[in-house]
Legacy VTK file of the C-alpha trace (Angstrom):
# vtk DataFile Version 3.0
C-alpha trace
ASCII
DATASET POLYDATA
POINTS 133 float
0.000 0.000 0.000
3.030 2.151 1.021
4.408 1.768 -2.365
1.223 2.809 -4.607
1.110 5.772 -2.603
4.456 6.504 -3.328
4.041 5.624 -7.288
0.560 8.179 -7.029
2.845 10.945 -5.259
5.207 10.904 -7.668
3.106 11.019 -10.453
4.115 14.135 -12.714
0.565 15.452 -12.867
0.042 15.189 -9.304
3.702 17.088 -8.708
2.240 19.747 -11.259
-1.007 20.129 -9.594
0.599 21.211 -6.328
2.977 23.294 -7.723
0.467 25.219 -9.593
-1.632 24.930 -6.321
1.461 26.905 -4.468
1.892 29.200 -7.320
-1.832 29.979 -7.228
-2.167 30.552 -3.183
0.857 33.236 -3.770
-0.706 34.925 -6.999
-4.261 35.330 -4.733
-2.032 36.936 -2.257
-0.144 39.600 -4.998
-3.503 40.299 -6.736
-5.561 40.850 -2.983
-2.819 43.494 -2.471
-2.617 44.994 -5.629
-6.843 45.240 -5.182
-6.694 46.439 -1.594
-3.805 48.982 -2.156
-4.312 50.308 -5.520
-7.807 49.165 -6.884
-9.195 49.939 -3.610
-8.464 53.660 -2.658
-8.857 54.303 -6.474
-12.257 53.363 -6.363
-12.536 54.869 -2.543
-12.039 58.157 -4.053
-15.201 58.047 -6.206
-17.507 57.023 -3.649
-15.446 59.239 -0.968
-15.155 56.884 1.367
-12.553 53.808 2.157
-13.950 50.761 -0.321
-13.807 47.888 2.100
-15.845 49.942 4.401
-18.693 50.110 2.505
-21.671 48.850 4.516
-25.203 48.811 4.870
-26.355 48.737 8.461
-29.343 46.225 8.771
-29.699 46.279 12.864
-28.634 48.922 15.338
-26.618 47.968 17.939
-26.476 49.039 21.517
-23.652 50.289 23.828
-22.183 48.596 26.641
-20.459 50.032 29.546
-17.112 50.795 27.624
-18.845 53.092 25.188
-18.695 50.018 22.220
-21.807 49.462 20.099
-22.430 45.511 20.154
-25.140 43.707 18.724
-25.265 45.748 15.252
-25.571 44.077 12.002
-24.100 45.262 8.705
-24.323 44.186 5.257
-20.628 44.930 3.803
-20.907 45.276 0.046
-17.534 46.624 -0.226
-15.827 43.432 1.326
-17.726 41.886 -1.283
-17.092 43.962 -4.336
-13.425 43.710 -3.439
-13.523 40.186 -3.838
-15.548 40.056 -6.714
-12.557 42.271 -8.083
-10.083 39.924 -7.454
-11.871 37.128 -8.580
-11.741 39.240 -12.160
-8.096 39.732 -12.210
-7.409 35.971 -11.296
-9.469 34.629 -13.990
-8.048 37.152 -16.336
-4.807 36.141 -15.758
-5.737 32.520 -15.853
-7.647 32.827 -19.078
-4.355 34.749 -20.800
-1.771 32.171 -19.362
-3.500 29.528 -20.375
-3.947 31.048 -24.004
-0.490 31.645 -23.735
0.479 28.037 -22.941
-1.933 26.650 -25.840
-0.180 29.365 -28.472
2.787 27.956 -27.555
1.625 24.346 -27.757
3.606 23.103 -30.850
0.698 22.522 -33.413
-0.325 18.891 -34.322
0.947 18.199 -38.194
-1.784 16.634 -39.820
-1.443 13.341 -40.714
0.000 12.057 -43.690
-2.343 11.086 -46.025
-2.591 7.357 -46.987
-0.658 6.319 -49.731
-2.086 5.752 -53.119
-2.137 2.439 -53.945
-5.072 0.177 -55.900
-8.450 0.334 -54.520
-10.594 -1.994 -52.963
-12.411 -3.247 -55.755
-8.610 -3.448 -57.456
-7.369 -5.681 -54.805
-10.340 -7.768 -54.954
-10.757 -7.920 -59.015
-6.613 -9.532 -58.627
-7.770 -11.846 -55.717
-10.722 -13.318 -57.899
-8.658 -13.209 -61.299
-5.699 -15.153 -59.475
-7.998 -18.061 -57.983
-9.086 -18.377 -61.189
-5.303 -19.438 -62.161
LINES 1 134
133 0 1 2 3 4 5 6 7 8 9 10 11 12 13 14 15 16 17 18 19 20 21 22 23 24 25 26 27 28 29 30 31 32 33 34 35 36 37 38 39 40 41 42 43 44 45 46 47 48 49 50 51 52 53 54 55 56 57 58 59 60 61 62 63 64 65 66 67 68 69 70 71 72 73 74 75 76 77 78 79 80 81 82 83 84 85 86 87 88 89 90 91 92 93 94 95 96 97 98 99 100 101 102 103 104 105 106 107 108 109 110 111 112 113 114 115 116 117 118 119 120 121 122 123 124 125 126 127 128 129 130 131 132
């Protein structure tokens, strides 16, 4: 059992899945910052107001005895849109890498056509005609 775990570990697509996996997990991270530090406050300044902070309060809260509202409910759109953001940049990036890959994908020749030789009915006209022999 030991040993066809090892053979499926070592399987090149299996390798190539978790490296892309990795690769992926670190790519989310770049494009979260580049939508939370760039996108973000670019976007910010046309509402005037911080993007992830966008919220719609659906309960009031009440205070407690250190002055903290507790108990309020907010709908936060801007959390949200920010991720909906990201998710467009990953699958941008996807879709042109992996139209990059298949450009680069050396294209199939197609294949040689058969060579011409007697037909069918050929062969079978020199079958019957040397029986007849």
């Amino acid at each position: 059992m030991l040993k066809e775990f090892k053979e499926f570990a070592m399987k090149g697509n299996l390798i190539d899945i978790a490296v892309g996996f990795v690769m992926g997990a670190a790519f989310k991270e770049v494009v979260t910052a580049f939508t939370g530090g760039i996108v973000s406050p670019l976007i910010g300044m046309i509402f005037d107001s911080d993007f992830k902070a966008l919220r719609y309060q659906l309960k009031e809260g009440t205070l407690n005895d250190a002055g903290e509202t507790v108990g309020a409910v907010f709908l936060e759109y801007g959390t949200f849109l920010t991720n909906v953001i990201d998710f467009i940049i990953v699958a941008f990036v996807m879709f042109l890498v992996v139209k990059g890959v298949n450009n680069m994908k050396k294209k199939e020749e197609p294949a040689p056509a058969a060579p011409a030789g007697p037909s069918e009915v050929d062969l079978l006209i020199e079958i019957r005609d040397s029986l007849k022999k």
